[in-house]
PyMOL Python script that loads the backbone (N, CA, C, O; Angstrom):
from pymol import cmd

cmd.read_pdbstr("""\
ATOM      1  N   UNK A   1      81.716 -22.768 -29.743  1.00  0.00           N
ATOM      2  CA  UNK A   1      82.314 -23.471 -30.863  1.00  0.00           C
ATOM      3  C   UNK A   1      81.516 -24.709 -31.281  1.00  0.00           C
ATOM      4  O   UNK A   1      81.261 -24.965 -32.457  1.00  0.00           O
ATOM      5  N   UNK A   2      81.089 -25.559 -30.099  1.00  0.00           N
ATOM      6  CA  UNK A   2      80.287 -26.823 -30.922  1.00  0.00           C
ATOM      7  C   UNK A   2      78.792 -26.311 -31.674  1.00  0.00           C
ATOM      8  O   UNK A   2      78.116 -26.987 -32.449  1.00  0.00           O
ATOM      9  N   UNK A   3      78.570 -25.214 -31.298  1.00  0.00           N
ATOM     10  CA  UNK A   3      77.108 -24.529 -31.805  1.00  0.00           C
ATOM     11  C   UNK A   3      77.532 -24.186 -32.838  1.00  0.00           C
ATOM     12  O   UNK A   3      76.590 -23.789 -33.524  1.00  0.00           O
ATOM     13  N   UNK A   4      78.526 -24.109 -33.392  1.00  0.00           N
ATOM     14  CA  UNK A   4      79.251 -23.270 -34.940  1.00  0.00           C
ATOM     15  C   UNK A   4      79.157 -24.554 -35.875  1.00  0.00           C
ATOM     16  O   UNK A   4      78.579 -24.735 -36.946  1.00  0.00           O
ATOM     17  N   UNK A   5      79.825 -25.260 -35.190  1.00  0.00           N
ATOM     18  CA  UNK A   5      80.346 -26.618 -36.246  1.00  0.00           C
ATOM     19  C   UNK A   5      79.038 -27.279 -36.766  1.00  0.00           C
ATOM     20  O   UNK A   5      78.981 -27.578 -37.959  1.00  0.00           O
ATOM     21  N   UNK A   6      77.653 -27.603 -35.689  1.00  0.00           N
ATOM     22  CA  UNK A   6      76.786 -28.105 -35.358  1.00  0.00           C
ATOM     23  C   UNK A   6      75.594 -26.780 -36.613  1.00  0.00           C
ATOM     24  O   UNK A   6      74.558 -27.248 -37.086  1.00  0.00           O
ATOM     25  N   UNK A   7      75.940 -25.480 -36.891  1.00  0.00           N
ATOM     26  CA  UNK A   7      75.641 -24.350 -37.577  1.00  0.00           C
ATOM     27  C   UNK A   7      75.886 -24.565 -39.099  1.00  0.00           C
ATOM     28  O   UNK A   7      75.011 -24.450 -39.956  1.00  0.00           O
ATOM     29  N   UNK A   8      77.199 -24.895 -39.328  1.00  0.00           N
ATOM     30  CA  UNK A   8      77.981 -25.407 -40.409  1.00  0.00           C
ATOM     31  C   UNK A   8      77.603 -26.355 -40.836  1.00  0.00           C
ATOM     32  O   UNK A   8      77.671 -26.351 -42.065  1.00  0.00           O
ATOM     33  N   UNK A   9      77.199 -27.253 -40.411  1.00  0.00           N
ATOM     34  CA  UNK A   9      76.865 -28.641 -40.715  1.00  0.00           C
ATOM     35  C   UNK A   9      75.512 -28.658 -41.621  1.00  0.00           C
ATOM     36  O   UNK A   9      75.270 -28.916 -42.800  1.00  0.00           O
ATOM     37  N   UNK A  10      74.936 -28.354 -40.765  1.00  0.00           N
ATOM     38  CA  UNK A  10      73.360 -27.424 -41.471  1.00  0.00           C
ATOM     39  C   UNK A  10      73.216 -26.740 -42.892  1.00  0.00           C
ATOM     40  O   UNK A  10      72.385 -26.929 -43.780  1.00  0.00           O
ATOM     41  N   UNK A  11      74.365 -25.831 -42.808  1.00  0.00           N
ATOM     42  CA  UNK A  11      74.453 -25.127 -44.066  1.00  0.00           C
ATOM     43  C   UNK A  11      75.462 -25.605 -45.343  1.00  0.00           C
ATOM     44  O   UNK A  11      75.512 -25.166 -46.492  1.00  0.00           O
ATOM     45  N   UNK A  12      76.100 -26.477 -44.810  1.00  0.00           N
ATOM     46  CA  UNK A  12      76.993 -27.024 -45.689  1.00  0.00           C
ATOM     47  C   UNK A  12      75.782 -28.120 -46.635  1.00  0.00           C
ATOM     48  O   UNK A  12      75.617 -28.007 -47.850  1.00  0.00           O
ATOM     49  N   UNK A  13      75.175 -28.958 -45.915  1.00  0.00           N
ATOM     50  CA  UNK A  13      74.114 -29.681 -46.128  1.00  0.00           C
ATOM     51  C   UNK A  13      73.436 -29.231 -46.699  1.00  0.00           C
ATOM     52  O   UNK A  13      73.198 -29.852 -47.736  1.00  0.00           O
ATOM     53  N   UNK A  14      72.907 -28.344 -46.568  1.00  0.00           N
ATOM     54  CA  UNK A  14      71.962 -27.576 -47.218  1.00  0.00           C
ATOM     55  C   UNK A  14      72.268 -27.125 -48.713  1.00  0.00           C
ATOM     56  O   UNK A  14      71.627 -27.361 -49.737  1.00  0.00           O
ATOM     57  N   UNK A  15      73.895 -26.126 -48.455  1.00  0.00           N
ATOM     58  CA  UNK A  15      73.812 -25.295 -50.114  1.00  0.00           C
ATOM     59  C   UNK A  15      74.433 -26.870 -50.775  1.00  0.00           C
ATOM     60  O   UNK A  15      74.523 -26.793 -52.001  1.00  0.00           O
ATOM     61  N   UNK A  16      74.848 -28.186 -50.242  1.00  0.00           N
ATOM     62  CA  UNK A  16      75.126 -29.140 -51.362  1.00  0.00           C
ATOM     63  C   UNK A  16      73.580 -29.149 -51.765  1.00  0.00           C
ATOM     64  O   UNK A  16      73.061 -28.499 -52.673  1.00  0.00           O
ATOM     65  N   UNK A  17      73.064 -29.893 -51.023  1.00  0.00           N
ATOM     66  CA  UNK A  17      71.557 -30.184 -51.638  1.00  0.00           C
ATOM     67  C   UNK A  17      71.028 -29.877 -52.616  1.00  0.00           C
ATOM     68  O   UNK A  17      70.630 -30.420 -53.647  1.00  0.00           O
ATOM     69  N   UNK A  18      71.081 -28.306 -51.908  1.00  0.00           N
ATOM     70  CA  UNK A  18      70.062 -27.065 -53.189  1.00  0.00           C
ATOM     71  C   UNK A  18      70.823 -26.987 -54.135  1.00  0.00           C
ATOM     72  O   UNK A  18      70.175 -27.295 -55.136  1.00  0.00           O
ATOM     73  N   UNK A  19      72.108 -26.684 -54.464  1.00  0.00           N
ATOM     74  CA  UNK A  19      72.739 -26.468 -55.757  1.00  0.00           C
ATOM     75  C   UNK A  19      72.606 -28.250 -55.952  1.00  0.00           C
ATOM     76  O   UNK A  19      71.842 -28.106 -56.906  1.00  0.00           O
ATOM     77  N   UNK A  20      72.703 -29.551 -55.850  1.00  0.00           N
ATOM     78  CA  UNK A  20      72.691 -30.086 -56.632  1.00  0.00           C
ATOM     79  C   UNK A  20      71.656 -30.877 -57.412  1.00  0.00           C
ATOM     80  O   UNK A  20      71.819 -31.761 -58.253  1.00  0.00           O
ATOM     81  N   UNK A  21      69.915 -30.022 -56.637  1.00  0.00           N
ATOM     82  CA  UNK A  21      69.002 -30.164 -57.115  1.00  0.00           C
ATOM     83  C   UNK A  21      68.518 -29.081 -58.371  1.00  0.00           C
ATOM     84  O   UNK A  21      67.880 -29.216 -59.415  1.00  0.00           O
ATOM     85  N   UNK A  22      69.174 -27.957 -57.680  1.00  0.00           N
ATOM     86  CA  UNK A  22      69.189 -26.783 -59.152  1.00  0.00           C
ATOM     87  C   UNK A  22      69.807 -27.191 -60.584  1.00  0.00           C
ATOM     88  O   UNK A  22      69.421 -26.880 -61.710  1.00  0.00           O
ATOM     89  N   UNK A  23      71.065 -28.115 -60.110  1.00  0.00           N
ATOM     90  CA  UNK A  23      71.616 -28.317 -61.337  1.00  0.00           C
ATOM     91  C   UNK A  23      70.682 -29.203 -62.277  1.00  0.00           C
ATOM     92  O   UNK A  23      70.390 -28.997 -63.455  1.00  0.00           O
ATOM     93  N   UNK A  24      70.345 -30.103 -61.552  1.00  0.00           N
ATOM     94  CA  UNK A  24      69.732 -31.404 -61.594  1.00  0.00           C
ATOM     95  C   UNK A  24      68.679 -31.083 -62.880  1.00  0.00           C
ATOM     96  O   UNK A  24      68.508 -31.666 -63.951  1.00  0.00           O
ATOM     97  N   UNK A  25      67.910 -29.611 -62.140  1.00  0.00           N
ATOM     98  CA  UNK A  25      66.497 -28.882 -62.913  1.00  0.00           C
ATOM     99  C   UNK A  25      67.206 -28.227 -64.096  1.00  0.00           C
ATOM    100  O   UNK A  25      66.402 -27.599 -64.786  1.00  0.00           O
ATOM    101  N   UNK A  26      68.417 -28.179 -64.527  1.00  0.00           N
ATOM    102  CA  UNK A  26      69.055 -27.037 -65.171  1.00  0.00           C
ATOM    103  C   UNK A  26      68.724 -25.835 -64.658  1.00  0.00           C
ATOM    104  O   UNK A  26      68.931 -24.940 -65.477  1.00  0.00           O
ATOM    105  N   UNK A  27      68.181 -25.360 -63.360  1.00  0.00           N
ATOM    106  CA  UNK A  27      67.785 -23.722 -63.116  1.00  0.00           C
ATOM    107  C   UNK A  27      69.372 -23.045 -63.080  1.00  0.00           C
ATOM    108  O   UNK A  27      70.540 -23.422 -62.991  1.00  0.00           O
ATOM    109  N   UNK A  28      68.585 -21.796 -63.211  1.00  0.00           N
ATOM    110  CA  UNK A  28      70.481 -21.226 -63.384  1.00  0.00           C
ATOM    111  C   UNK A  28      70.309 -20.154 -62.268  1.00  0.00           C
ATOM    112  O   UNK A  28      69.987 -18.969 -62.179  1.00  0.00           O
ATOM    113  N   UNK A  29      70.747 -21.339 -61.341  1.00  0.00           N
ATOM    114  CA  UNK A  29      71.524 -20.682 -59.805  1.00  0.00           C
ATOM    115  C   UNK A  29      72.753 -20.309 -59.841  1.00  0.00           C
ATOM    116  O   UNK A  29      73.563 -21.135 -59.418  1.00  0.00           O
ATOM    117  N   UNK A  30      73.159 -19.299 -60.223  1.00  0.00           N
ATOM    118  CA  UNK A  30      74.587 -18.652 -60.479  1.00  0.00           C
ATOM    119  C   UNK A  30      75.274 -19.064 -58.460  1.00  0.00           C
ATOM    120  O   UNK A  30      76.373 -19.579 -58.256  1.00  0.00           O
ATOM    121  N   UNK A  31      74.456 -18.734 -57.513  1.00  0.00           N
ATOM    122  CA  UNK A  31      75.143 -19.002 -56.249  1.00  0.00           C
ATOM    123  C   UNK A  31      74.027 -18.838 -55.058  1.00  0.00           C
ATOM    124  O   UNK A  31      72.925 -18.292 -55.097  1.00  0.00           O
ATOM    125  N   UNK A  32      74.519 -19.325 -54.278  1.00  0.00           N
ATOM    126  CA  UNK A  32      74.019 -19.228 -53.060  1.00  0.00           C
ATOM    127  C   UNK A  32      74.920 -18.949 -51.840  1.00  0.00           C
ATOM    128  O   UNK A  32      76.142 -18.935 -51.690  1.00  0.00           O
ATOM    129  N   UNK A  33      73.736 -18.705 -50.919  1.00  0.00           N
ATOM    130  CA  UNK A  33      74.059 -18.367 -49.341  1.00  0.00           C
ATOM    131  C   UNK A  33      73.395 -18.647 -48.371  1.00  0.00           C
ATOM    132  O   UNK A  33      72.280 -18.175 -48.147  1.00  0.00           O
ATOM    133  N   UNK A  34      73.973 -19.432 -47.680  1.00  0.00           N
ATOM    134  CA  UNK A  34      73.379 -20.219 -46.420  1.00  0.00           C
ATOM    135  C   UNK A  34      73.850 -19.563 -45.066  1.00  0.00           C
ATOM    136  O   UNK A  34      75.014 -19.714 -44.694  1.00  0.00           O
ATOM    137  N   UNK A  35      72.716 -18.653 -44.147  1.00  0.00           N
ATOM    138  CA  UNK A  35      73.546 -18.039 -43.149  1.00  0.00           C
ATOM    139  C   UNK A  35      72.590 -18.808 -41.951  1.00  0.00           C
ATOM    140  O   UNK A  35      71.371 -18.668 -41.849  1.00  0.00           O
ATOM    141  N   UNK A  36      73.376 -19.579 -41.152  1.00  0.00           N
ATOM    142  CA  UNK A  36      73.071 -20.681 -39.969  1.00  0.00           C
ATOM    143  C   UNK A  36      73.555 -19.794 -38.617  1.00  0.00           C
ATOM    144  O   UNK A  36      74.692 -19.353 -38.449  1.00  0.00           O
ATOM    145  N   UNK A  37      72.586 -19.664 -37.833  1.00  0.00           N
ATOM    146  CA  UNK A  37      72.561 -19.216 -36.475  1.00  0.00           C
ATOM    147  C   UNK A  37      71.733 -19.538 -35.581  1.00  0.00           C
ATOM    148  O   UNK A  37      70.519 -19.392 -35.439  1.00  0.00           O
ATOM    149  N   UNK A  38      72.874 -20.177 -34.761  1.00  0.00           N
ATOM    150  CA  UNK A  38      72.107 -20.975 -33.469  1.00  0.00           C
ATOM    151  C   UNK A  38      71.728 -19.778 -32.280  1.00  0.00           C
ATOM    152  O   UNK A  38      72.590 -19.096 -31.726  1.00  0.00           O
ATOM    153  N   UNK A  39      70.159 -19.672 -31.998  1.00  0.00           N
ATOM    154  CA  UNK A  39      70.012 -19.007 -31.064  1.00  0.00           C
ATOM    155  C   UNK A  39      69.291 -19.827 -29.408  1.00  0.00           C
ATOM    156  O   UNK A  39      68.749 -20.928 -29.312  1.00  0.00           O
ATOM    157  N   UNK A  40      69.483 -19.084 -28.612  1.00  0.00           N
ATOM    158  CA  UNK A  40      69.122 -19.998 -27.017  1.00  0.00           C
ATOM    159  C   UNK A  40      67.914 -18.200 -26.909  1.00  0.00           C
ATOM    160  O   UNK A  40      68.080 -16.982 -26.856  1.00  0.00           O
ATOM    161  N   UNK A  41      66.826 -19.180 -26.933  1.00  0.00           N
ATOM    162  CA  UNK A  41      65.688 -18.300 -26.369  1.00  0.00           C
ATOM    163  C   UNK A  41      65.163 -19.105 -25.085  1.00  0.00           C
ATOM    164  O   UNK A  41      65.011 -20.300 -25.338  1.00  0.00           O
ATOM    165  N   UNK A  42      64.826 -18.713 -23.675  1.00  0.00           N
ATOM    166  CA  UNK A  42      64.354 -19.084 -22.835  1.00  0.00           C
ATOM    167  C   UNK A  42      65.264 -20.328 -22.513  1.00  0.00           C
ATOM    168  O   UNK A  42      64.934 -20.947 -21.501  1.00  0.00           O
ATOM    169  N   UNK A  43      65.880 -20.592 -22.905  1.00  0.00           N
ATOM    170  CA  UNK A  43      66.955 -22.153 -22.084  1.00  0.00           C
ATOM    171  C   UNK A  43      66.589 -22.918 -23.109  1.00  0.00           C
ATOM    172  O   UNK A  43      66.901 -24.087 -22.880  1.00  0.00           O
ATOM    173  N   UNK A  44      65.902 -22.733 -24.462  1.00  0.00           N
ATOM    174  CA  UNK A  44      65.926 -23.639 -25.311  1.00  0.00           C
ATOM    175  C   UNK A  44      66.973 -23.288 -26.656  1.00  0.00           C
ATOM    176  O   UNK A  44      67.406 -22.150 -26.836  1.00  0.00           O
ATOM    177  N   UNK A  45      67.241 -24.225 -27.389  1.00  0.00           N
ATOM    178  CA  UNK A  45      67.748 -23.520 -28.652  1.00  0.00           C
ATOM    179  C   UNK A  45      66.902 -23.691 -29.961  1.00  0.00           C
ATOM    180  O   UNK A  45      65.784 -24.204 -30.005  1.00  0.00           O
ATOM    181  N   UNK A  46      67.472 -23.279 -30.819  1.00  0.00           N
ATOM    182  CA  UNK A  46      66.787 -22.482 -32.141  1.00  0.00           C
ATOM    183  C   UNK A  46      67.705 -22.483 -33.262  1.00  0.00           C
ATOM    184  O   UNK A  46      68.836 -22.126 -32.934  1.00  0.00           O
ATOM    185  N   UNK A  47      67.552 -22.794 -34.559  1.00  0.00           N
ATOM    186  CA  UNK A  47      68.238 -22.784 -35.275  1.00  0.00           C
ATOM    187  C   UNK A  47      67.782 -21.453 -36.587  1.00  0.00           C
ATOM    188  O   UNK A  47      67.162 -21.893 -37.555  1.00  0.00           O
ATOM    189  N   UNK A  48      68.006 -20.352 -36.579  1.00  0.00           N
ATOM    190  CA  UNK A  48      67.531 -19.640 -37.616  1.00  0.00           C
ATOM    191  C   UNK A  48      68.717 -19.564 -39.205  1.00  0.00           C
ATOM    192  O   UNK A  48      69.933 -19.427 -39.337  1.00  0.00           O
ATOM    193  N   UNK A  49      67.580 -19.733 -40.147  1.00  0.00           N
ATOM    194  CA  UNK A  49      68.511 -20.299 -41.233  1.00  0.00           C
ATOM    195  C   UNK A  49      67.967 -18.911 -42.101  1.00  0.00           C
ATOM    196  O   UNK A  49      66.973 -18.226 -41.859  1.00  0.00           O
ATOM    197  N   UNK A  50      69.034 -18.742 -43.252  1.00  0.00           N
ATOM    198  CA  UNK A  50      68.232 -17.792 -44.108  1.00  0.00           C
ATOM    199  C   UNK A  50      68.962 -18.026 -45.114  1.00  0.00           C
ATOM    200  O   UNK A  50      70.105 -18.363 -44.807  1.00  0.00           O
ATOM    201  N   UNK A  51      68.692 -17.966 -46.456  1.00  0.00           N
ATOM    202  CA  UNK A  51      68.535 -18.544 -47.620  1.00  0.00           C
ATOM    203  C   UNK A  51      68.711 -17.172 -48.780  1.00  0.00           C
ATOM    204  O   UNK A  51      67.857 -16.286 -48.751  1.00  0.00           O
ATOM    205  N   UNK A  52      69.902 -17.089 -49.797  1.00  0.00           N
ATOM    206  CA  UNK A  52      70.104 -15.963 -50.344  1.00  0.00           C
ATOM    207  C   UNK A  52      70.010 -16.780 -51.653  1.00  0.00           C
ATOM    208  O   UNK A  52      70.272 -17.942 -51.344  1.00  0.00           O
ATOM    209  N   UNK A  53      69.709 -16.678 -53.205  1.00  0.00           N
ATOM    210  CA  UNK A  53      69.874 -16.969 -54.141  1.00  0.00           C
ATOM    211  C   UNK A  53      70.675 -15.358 -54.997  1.00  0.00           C
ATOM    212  O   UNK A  53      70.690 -14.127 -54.984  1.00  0.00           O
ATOM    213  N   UNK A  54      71.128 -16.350 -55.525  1.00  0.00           N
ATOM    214  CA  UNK A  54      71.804 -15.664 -57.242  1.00  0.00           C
ATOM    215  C   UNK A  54      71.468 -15.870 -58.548  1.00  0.00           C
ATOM    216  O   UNK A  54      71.791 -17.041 -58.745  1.00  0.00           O
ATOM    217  N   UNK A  55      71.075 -15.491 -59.418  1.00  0.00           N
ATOM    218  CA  UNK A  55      70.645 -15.927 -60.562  1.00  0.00           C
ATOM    219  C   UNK A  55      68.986 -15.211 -60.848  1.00  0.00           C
ATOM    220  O   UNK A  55      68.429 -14.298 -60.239  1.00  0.00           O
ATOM    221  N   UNK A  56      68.518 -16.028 -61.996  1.00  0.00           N
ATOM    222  CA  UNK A  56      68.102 -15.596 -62.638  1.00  0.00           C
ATOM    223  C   UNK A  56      66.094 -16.770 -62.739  1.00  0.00           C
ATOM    224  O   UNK A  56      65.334 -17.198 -63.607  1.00  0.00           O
ATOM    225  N   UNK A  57      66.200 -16.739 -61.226  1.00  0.00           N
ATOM    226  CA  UNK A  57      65.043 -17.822 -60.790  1.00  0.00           C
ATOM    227  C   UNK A  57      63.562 -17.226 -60.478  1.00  0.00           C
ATOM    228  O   UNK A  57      63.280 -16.103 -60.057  1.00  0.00           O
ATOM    229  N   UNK A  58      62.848 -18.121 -60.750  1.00  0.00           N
ATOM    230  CA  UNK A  58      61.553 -17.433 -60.531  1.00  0.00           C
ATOM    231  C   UNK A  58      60.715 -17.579 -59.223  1.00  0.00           C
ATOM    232  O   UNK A  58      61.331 -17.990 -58.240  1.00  0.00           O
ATOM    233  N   UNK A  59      59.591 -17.339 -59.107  1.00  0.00           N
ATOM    234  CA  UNK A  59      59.380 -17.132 -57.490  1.00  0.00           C
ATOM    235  C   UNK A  59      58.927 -18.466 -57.267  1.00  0.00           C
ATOM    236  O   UNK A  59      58.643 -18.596 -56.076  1.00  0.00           O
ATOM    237  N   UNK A  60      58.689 -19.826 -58.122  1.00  0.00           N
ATOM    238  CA  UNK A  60      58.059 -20.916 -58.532  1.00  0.00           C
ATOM    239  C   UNK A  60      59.323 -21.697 -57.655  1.00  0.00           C
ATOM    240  O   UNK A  60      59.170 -22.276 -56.579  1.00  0.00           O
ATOM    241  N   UNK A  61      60.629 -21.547 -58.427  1.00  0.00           N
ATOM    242  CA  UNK A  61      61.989 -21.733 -58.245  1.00  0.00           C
ATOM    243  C   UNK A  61      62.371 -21.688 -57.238  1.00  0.00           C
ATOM    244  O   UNK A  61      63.026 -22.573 -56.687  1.00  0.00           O
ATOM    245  N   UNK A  62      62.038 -20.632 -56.772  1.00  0.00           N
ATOM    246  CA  UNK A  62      63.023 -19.959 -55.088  1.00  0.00           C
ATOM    247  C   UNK A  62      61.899 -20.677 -54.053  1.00  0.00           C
ATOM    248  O   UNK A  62      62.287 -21.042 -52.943  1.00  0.00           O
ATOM    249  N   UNK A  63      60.774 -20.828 -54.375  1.00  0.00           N
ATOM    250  CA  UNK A  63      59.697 -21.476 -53.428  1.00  0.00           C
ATOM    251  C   UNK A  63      60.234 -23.140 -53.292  1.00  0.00           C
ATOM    252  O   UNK A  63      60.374 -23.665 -52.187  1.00  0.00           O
ATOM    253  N   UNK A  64      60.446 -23.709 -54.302  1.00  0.00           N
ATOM    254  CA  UNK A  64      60.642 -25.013 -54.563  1.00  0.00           C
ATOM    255  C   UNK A  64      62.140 -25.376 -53.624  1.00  0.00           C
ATOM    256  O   UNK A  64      62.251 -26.114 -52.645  1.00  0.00           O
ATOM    257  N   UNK A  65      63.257 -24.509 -54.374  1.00  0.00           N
ATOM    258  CA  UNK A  65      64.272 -24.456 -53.153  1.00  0.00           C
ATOM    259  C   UNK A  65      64.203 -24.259 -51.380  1.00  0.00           C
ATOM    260  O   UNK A  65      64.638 -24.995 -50.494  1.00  0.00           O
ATOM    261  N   UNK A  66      63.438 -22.900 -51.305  1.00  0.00           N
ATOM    262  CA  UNK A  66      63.222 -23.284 -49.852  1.00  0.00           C
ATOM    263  C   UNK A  66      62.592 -24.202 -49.175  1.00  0.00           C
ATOM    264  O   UNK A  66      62.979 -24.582 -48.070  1.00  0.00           O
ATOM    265  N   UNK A  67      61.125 -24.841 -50.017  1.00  0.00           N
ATOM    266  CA  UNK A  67      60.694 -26.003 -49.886  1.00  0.00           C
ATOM    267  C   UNK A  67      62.066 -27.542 -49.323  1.00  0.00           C
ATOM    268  O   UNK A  67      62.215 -28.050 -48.212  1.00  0.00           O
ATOM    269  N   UNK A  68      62.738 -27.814 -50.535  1.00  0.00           N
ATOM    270  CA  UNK A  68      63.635 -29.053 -50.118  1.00  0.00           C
ATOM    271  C   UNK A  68      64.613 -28.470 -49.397  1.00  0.00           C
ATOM    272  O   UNK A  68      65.619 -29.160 -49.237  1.00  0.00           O
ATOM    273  N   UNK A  69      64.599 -27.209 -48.834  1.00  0.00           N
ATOM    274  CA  UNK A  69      65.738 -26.797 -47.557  1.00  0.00           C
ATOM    275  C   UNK A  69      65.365 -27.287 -46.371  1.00  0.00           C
ATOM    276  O   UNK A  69      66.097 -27.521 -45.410  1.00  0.00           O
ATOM    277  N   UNK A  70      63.902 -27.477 -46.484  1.00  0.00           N
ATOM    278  CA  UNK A  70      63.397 -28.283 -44.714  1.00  0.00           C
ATOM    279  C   UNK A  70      63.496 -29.685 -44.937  1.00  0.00           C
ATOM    280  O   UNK A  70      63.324 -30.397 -43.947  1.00  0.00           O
ATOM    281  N   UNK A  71      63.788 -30.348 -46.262  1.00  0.00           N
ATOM    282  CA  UNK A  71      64.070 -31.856 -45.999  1.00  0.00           C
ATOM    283  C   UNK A  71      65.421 -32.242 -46.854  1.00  0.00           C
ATOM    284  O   UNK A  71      65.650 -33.017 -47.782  1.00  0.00           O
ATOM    285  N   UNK A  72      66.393 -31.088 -45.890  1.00  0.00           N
ATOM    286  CA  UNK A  72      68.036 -32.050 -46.269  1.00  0.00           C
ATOM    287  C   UNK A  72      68.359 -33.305 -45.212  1.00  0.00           C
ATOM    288  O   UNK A  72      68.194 -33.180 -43.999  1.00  0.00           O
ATOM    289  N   UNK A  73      68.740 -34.269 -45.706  1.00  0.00           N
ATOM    290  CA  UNK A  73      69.567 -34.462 -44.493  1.00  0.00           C
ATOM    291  C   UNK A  73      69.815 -34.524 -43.134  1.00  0.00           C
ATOM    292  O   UNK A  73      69.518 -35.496 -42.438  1.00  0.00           O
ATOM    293  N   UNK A  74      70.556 -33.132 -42.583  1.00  0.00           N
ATOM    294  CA  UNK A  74      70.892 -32.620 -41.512  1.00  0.00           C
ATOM    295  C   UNK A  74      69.715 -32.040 -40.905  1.00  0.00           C
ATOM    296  O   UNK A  74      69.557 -32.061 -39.684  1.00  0.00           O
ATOM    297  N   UNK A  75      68.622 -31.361 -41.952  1.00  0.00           N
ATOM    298  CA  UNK A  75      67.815 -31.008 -41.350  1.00  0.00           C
ATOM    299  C   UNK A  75      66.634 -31.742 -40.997  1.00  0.00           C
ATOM    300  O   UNK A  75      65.845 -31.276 -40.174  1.00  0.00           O
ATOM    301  N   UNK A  76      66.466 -32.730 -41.491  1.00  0.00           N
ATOM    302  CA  UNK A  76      65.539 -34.193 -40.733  1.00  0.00           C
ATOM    303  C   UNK A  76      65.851 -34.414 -39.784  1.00  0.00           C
ATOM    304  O   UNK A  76      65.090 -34.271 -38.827  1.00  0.00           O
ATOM    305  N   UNK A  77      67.253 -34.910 -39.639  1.00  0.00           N
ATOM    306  CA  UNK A  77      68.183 -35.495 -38.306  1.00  0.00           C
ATOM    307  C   UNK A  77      68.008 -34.195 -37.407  1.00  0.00           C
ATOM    308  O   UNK A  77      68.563 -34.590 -36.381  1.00  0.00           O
ATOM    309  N   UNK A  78      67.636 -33.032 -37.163  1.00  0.00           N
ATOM    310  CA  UNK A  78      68.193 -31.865 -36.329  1.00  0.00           C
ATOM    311  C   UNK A  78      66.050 -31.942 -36.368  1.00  0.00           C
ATOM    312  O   UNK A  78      65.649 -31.923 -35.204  1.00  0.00           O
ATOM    313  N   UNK A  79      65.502 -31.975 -36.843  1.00  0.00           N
ATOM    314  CA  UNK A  79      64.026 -31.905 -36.605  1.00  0.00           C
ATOM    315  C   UNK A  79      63.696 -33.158 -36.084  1.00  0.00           C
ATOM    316  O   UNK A  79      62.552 -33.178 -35.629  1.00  0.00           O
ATOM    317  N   UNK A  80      64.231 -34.076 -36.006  1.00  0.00           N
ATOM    318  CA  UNK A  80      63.580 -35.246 -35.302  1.00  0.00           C
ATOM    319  C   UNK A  80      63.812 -35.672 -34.293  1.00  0.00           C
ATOM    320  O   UNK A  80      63.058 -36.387 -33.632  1.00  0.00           O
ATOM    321  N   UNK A  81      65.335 -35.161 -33.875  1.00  0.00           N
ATOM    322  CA  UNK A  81      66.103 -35.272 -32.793  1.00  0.00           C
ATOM    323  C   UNK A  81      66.995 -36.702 -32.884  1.00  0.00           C
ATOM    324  O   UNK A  81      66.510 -37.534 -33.650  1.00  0.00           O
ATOM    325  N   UNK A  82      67.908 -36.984 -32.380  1.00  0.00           N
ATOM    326  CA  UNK A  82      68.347 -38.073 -32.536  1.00  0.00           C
ATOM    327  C   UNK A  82      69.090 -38.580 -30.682  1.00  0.00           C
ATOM    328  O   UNK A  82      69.632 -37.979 -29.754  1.00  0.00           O
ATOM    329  N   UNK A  83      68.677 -39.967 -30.982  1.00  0.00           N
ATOM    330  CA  UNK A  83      69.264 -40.575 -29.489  1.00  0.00           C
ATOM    331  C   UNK A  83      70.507 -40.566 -29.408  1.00  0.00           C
ATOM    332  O   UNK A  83      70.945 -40.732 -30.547  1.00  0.00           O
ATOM    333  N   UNK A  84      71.620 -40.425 -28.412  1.00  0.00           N
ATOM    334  CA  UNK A  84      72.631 -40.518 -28.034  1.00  0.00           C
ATOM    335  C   UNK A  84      73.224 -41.463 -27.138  1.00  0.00           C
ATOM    336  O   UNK A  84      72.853 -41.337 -25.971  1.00  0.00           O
ATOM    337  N   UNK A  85      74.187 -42.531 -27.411  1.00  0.00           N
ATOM    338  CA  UNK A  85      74.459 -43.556 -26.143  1.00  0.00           C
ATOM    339  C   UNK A  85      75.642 -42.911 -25.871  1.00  0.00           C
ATOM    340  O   UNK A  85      76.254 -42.047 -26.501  1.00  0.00           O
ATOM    341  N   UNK A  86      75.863 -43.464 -24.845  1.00  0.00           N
ATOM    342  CA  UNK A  86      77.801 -42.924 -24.130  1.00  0.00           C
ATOM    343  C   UNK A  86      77.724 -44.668 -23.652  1.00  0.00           C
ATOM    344  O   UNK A  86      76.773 -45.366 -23.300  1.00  0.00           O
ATOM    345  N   UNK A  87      79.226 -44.967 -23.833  1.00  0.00           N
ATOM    346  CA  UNK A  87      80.305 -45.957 -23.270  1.00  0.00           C
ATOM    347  C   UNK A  87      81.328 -45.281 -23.427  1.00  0.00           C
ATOM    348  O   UNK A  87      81.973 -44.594 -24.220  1.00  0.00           O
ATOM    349  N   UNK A  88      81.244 -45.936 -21.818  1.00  0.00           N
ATOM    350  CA  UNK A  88      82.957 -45.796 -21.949  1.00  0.00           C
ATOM    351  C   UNK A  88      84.105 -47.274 -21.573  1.00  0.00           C
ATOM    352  O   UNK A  88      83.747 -48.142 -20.776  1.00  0.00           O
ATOM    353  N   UNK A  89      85.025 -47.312 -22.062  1.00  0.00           N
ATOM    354  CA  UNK A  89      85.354 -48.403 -21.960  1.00  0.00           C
ATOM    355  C   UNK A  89      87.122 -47.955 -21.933  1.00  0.00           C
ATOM    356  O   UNK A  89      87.980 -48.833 -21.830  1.00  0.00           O
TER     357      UNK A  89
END
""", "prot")
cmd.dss("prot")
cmd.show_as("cartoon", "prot")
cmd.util.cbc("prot")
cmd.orient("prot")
């Protein structure tokens, strides 16, 4: 379950992004699909993402989108790693 939410997070991030950079371009992204799956290869994990468009985009378009899919957000923070403190109090 925290690998789902932590999955979600990713893709939620993501289709805001892309649809609100499509709009942004006027491209006419009728929809998208963001399918997020966390995999554990060798004791490490892995995040495999895959990327569906709708509409009526060109290969210029769909390049440019998957392009700003590696710099949402979530996906900086999840490529750079981030530190964690614990207190407890």
């Amino acid at each position: 379950m925290p690998y789902e939410l932590l999955c979600s997070a990713l893709g939620a991030c993501t289709a805001i992004t892309l649809r609100m950079y499509a709009e942004r371009k006027g491209w006419p992204l009728r929809g998208l699909h963001v399918d997020v799956r966390f995999e554990s290869k060798g004791g490490e994990g892995a995040i495999a993402r895959v990327l569906s468009f709708e509409g009526e985009l060109n290969s210029d378009q769909r390049a440019r989108l998957a392009d700003i899919a590696e710099r949402t957000p979530v996906t900086l923070t999840l490529k750079q790693g981030v530190v964690i403190t614990t207190s407890v109090v």
